[in-house]
N, C-alpha and C positions, 0 to 999 in steps of 0.2 A: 477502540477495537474496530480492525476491517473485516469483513467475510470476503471467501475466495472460493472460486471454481478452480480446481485442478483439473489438467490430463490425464489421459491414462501414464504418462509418466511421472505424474505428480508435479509438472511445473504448472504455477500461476498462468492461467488463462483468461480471468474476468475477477475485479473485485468490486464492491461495493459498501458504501457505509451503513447499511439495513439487511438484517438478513432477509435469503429469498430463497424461493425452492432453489435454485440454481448456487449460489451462496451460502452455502452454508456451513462454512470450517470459519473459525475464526482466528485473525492474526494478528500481530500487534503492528502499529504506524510503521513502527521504524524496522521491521523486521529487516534484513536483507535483503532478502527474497521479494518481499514489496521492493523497495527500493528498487532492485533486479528489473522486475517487473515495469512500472514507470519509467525507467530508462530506454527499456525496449522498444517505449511508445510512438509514433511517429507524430510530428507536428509538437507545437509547445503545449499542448494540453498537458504532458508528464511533466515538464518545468512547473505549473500553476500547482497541481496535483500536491508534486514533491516538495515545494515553497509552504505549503499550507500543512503540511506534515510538520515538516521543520518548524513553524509558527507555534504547532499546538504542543509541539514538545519544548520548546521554548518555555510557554505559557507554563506549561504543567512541571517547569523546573527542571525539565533535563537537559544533559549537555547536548545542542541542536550539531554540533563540532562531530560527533559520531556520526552521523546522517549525511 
């Protein structure tokens, strides 16, 4: 599970693997919306990110081919 800060529009602004006062809705790896999120990011940091998602859904037996 990740936690997320929204906007006042309800888009993904910040997420994190601990919740934190700022943090505090929780979503799943692979939602979309993450995804969404991660792609938006600039620099390879959302490639590392999105790689590491994909690994633990792997791990945890699901189709990584969705993500």
């Amino acid at each position: 599970m990740l936690y997320t800060k929204r906007n006042t529009s309800g888009e993904i602004v910040m997420l994190s693997k601990e919740p934190t006062s700022e943090c505090n809705e929780t979503i799943a790896p692979d939602s979309p919306e993450v995804l969404a999120f991660l792609a938006d990011q600039p620099g390879s940091a959302s490639h590392f990110i999105a790689s590491d998602l994909k690994n633990n859904v792997d791990l945890l037996g699901g189709d990584s081919d969705t993500i």
